[in-house]
MIVO-893909 format. One record per residue (C-alpha): residue number from 1; residue in one letter; y negated, z negated, x negated. Coordinates in steps of 0.5 Angstrom, whole numbers, plus 500, padded with zeros to 3 digits. Layout:
<atoms>
    k  r    y    z    x
  NUM  a    Y    Z    X
...
</atoms>
This chain:
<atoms>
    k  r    y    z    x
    1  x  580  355  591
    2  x  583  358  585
    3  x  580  363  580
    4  x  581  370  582
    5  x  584  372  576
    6  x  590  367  578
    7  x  591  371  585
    8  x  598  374  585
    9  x  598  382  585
   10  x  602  385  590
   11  x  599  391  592
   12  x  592  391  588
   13  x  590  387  582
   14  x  585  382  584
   15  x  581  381  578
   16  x  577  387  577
   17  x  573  390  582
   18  x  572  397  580
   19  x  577  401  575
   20  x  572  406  572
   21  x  578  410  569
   22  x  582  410  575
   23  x  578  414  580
   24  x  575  419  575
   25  x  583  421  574
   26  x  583  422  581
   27  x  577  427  581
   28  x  579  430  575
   29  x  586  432  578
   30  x  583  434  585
   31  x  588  439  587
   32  x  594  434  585
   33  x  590  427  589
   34  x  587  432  595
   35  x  593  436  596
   36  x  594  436  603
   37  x  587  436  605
   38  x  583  431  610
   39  x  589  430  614
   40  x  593  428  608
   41  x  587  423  607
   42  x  586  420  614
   43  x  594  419  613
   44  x  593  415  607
   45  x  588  410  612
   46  x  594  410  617
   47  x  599  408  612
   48  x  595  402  612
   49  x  594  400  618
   50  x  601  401  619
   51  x  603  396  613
   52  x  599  390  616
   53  x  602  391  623
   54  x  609  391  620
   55  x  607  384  616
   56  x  605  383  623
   57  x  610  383  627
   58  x  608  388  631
   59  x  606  395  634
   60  x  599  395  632
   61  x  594  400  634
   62  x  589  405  630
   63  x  584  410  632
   64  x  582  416  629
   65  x  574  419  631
   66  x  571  426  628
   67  x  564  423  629
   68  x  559  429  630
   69  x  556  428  624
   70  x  563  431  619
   71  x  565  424  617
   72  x  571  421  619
   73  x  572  413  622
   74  x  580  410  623
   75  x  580  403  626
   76  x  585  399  627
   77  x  587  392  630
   78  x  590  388  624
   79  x  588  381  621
   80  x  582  385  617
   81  x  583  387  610
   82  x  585  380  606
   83  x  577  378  604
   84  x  576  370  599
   85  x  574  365  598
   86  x  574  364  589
   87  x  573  358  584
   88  x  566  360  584
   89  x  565  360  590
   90  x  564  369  592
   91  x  567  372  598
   92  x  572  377  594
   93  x  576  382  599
   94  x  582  386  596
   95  x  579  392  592
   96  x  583  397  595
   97  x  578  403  595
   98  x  577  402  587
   99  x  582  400  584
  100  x  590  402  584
  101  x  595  401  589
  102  x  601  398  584
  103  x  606  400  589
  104  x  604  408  590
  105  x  599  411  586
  106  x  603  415  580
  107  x  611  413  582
  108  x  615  418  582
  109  x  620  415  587
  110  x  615  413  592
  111  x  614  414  600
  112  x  612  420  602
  113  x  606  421  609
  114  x  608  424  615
  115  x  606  430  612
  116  x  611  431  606
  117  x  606  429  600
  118  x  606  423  596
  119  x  603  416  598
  120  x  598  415  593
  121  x  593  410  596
  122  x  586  408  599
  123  x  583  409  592
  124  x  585  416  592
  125  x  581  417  599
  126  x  575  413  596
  127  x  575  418  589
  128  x  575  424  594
  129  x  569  422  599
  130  x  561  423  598
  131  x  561  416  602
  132  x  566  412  604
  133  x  564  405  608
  134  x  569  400  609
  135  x  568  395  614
  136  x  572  389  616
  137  x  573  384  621
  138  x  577  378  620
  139  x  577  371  624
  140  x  574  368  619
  141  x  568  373  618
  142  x  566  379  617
  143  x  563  385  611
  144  x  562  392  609
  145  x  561  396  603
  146  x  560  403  601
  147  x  563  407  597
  148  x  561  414  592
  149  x  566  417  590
  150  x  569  411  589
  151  x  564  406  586
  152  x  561  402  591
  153  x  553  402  591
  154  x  552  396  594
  155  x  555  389  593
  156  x  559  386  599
  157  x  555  385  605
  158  x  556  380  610
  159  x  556  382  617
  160  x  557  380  624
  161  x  564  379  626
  162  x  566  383  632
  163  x  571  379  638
  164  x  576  382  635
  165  x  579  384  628
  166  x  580  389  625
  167  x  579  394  619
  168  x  574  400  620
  169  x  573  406  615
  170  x  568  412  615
  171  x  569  417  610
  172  x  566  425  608
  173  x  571  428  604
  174  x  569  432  599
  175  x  567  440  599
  176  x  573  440  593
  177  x  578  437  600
  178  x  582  443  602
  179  x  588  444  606
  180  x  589  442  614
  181  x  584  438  617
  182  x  586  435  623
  183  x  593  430  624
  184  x  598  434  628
  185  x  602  430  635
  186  x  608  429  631
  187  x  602  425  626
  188  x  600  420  632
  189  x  607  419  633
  190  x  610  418  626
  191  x  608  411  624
  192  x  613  406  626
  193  x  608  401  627
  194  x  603  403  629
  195  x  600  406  636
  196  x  595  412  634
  197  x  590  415  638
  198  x  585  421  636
  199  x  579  423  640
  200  x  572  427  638
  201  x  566  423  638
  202  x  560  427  642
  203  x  553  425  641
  204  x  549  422  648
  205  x  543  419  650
  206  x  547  414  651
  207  x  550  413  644
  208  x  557  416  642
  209  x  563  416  646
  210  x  570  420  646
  211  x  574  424  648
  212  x  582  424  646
  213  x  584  432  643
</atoms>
């Protein structure tokens, strides 16, 4: 075990959980950051998961459900969100909602989504939600968290692990959020890596199940 401040920054800085400045930037510039609406948003999530299937190897797969509530759940069959152990001895997972994506946020060169805009990164989803919550399943174990706006609400909780791991994110966009709602087919074929399915959830007495659109 080593200090977190020590841990190399690849994709986000590990050594602060919350970047105040950072997520208030993009609420300030909703038009610029929220352009593209919610599908921009879910595509932002996807793009996650198809990075870790690609780290993987292999094709992975990912599920988009309109929940009957208004929110909105992605899930994936990844390895769960890089969660560790540090020095002192706290579960620390990657802040990827809260803090700024080194590789995207800002660049003027960088990737673009499906939809023709600017890859920004998760936090720019998490700044433009009323709630977020980001769970993960990792062989090692389990944890959730939500998100207001960005700033978490809660400290990380531990969960029961599923069989299987893989990172799960629910999110209510913002009334600020305006543009395209929902992916098009040629979305659900556009990641290499990744397998993407989408359906509608449906209330019953017996809980929640789908149907694909």
């Amino acid at each position: 075990m080593t200090k977190r401040a020590n841990w190399a920054v690849t994709t986000h800085d590990w050594s602060k959980d919350v970047d105040a400045d950072h997520l208030a930037q993009i609420r300030h510039h909703a038009d610029h950051y929220g352009a593209g609406g919610r599908r921009h948003m879910i595509l932002e999530v996807l793009a996650y998961a198809n990075d870790e299937a690609e780290s993987n190897g292999h094709v992975g797969r990912a599920v988009v459900t309109a929940n009957a509530d208004g929110t909105l759940t992605v899930t994936d069959d990844g390895r769960g969100t890089d969660t560790r152990l540090d020095s002192d001895g706290s579960i620390i997972r990657k802040p990827v909602m809260a803090t700024r994506d080194v590789r995207f946020f800002d660049v003027s060169d960088g990737p673009r989504l499906p939809d023709g805009l600017p890859r920004h990164g998760m936090s720019a989803v998490a700044a433009l939600c009323t709630v977020l919550v980001h769970e993960n399943h990792r062989a090692d174990g389990a944890w959730s968290q939500t998100y207001r706006r960005g700033v978490p609400d809660e400290e990380l909780r531990e969960m029961h692990a599923a069989r299987a791991t893989g990172t799960s994110v629910t999110f209510r966009p913002d009334a600020s959020v305006r543009g395209p709602r929902s992916l098009t087919e040629d979305d659900l074929r556009a990641f290499r890596w990744l397998g993407v399915q989408s359906r509608e959830a449906a209330e019953s007495t017996e809980g929640r199940d789908g149907r694909v659109i």
